[in-house]
C-alpha positions in Angstrom: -26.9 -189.0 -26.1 -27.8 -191.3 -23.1 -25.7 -192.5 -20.8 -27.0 -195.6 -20.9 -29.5 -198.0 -23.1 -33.2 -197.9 -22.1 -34.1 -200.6 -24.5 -32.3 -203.5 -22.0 -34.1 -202.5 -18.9 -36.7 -204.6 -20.7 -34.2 -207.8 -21.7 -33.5 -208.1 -17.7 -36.5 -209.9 -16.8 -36.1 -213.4 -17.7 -39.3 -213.9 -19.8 -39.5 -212.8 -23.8 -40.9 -209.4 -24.3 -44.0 -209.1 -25.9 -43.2 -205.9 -27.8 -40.5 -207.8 -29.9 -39.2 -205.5 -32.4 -41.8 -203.1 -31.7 -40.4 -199.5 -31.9 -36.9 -201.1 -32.4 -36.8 -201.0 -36.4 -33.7 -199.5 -37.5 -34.4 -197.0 -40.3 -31.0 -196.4 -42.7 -29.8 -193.2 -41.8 -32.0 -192.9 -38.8 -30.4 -194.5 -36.2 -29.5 -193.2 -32.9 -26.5 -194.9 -31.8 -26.2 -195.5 -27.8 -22.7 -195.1 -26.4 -23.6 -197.7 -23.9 -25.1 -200.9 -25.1 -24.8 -202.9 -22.1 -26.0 -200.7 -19.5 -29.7 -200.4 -18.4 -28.8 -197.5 -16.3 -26.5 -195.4 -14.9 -23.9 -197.0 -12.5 -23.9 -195.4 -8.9 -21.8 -194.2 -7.0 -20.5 -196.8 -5.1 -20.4 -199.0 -8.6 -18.1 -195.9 -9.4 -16.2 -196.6 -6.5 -15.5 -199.7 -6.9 -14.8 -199.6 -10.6 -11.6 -197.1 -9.3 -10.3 -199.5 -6.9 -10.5 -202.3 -8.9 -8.6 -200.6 -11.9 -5.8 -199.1 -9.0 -5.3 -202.7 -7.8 -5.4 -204.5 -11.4 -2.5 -201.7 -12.6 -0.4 -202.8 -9.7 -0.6 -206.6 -10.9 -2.5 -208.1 -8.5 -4.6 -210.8 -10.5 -5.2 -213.6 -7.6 -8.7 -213.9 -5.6 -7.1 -213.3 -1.7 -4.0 -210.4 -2.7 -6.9 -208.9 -4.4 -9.3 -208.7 -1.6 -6.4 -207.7 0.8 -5.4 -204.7 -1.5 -9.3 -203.5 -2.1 -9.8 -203.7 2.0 -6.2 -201.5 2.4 -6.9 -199.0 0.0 -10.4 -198.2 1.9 -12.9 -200.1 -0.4 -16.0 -201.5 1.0 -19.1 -203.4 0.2 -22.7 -201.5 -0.3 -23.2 -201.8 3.3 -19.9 -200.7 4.3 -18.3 -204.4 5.5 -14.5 -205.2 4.8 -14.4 -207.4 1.7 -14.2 -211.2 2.2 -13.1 -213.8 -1.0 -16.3 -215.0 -0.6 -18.4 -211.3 -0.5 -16.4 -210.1 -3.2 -17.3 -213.3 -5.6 -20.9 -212.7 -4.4 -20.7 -209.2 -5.9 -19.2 -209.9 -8.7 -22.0 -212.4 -9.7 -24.3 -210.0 -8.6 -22.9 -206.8 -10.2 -22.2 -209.2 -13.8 -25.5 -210.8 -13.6 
């Protein structure tokens, strides 16, 4: 079973495949089922990272933009290229990291 679904590498350009359906015909009974449907790959390690602080400052309650950003910079969390997160660095990844 893969960790993640090769088939959507291919949905992430932003023009139609030309393959459409080809190869993707589900037989009954013969269907793999992929654990992870929205994934195109695996997440790295500083996705990983940043997963676990999120959840750790989330579980204490802190829901708002700024206490957020102050919580993910104190527990040692950075950006890819190591900065302190900003409101406005931390929106940029999010939009970045969701698409």
């Amino acid at each position: 079973m893969t960790d993640y679904n090769p088939k959507l590498a291919t949905w992430l350009k932003n023009e139609p495949s030309t393959d459409a359906g080809i190869n993707n015909i589900q037989v009954p009974g013969k269907t793999e089922t992929i654990i992870w449907q929205t994934r195109h790959r695996e997440p790295s390690r500083y996705e990983q990272s940043l997963v676990e602080h999120l959840v750790a400052v989330f579980s204490i309650g802190i829901v708002e933009l700024e206490p957020l950003v102050e919580a993910m910079n104190a527990r040692g969390s950075r950006t890819e290229s190591g900065e302190r997160w900003s409101a406005e660095s931390f929106q940029a990844e999010m939009a970045r990291l969701g698409y």
